[in-house]
N, C-alpha and C positions, 0 to 999 in steps of 0.2 A: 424774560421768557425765552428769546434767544440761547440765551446760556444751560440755563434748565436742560431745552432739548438737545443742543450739542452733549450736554454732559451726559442724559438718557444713551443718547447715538454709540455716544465714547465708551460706557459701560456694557450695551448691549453687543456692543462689537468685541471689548475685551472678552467678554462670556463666552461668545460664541467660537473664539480663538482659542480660549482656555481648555471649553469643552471638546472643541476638534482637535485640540494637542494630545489632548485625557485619552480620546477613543481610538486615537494612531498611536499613542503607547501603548494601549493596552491590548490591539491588535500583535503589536509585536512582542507581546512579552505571551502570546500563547503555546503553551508549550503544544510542541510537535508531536503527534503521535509514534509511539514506540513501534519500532517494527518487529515484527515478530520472527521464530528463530527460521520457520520458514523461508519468509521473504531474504531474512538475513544468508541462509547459505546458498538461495536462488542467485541473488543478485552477487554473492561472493564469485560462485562456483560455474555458472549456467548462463548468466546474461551474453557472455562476451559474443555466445555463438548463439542464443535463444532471443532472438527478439520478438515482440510481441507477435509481428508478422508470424514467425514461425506456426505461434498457435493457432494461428486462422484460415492458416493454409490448406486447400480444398482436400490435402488426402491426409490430416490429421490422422495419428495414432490414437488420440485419447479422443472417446468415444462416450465414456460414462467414465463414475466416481474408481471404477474399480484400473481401468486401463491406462487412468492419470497414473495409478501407484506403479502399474507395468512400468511405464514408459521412464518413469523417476529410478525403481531399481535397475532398471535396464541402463540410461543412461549414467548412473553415479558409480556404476559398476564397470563403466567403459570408460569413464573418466578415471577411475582407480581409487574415488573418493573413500570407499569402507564406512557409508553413513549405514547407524543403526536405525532400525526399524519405525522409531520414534522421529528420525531424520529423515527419511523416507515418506513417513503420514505429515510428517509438519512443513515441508515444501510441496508436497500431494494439496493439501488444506492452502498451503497460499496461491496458488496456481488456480485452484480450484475457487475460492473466493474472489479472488479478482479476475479473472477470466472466463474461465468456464461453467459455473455456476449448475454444477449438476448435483442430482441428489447423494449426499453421502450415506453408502451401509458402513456396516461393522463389518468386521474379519481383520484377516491378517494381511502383511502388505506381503506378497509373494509375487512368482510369476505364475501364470496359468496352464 
């Protein structure tokens, strides 16, 4: 009888080592999310001097969805960058997604 239940023990313990090995592989074989082309020229172009502080700072320029796209051509145009328009809305869209979370319109990205 003795034996029986050691063996139980020894099984049940294998199992539950097998299974906890299963689900920390399988944690790390999760692919990462891709970052988008926004975030990708945020963080290329902008982070070194933009930290998140910057955007929560009490006399913030971006204001609403529109004064995000100000602030992006204003800045990528003092940086020398020459991002097109589409480069312009797609770091406007990461900024604004993870940060500021204000409602987006349509229109063109300009200045005002």
């Amino acid at each position: 009888m003795k034996d029986f239940l050691t063996r139980n023990m020894l099984r049940a313990a294998l199992a539950t080592v097998v299974a906890l090995a299963g689900a920390s592989a399988m944690a790390q074989v999760q692919p990462q999310p891709v970052p988008t082309r926004g975030e990708l020229l945020y963080t290329t172009h902008c982070i070194t001097c933009h930290t998140s502080q910057m955007h929560w700072r009490n006399d913030k320029q971006a204001t609403d969805w529109e004064s995000i796209k100000v602030q992006v051509r204003r800045w990528q145009g003092i940086a020398g960058l020459a991002w097109s328009d589409a480069d312009i809305t797609e770091v406007s869209r990461y900024l604004n997604d993870t940060i500021y979370q204000y409602p987006q319109t349509g229109g063109s990205v300009g200045m005002r």
